[in-house]
N, C-alpha and C positions, 0 to 999 in steps of 0.2 A: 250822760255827760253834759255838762254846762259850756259851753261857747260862749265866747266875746271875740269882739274886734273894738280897736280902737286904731283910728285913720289921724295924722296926726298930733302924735303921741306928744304929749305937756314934759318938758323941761325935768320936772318934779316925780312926773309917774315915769321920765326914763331912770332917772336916779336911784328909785326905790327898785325899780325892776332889776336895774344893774347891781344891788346889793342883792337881790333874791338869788341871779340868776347863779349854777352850779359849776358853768363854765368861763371860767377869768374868760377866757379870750372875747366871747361872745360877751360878757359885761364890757370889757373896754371898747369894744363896736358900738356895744346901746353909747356909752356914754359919746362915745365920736359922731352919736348921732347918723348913721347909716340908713337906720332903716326909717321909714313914711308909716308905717302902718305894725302894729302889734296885735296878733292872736292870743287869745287864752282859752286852753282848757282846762275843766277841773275835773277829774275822776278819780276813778280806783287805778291800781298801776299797768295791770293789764291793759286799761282801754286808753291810758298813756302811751305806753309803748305801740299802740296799734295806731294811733291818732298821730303819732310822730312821724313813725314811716308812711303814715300815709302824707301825711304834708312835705315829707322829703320827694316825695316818690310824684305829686302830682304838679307842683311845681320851682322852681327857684327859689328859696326860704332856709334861712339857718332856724334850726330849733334848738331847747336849751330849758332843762327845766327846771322850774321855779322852785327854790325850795320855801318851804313855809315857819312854821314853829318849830318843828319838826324834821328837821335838814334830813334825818336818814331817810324820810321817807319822799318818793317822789308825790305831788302832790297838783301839780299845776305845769303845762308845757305853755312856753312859752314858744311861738312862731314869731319869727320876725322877716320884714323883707319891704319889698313896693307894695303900695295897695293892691294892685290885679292881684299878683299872686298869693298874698296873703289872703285873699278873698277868694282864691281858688280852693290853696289847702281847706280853708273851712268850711267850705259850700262838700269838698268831697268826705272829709272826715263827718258832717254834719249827715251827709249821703249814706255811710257806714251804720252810724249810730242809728238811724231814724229806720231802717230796716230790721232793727233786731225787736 
């Protein structure tokens, strides 16, 4: 699974990610500028769905996933939140992966 963060997310890259993302409500939050910090993962959909719950599960964080060219398919989670937590989710989901 490929991981990113991005800590003060640019104006531009909220805009594009608010047009990805799958869930209006969560697009109109990016765009309201809420969240400090953006996670990304890219996998297959199974290690999506596992990567999700684990970032729900380990700290404070709306997730919401990113759709690509290819909308039916899930393709990319987006975590969003404050920095710590967002750097929690990833450090544990990054914990999961790096075990298999």
């Amino acid at each position: 699974m490929k991981i990113e963060l991005i800590n003060g997310v640019s104006r531009g890259t909220l805009e594009i990610t608010a047009r990805k993302a799958a869930d209006k409500k969560v697009a109109e939050r990016i765009l309201q500028n809420e969240f400090t910090a953006m996670g990304l993962c890219q996998g297959d959909v199974v290690s999506i769905l596992v990567a999700s719950d684990i970032a729900e599960k380990t700290s404070e964080v709306v997730v919401s996933e990113l759709n690509g060219m290819c909308p039916q398919h899930i393709t990319c989670l987006g975590i969003f939140g404050d920095v710590t937590s967002v750097e929690e989710s990833l450090a544990a989901i990054e914990s999961r992966f790096n075990k298999k």
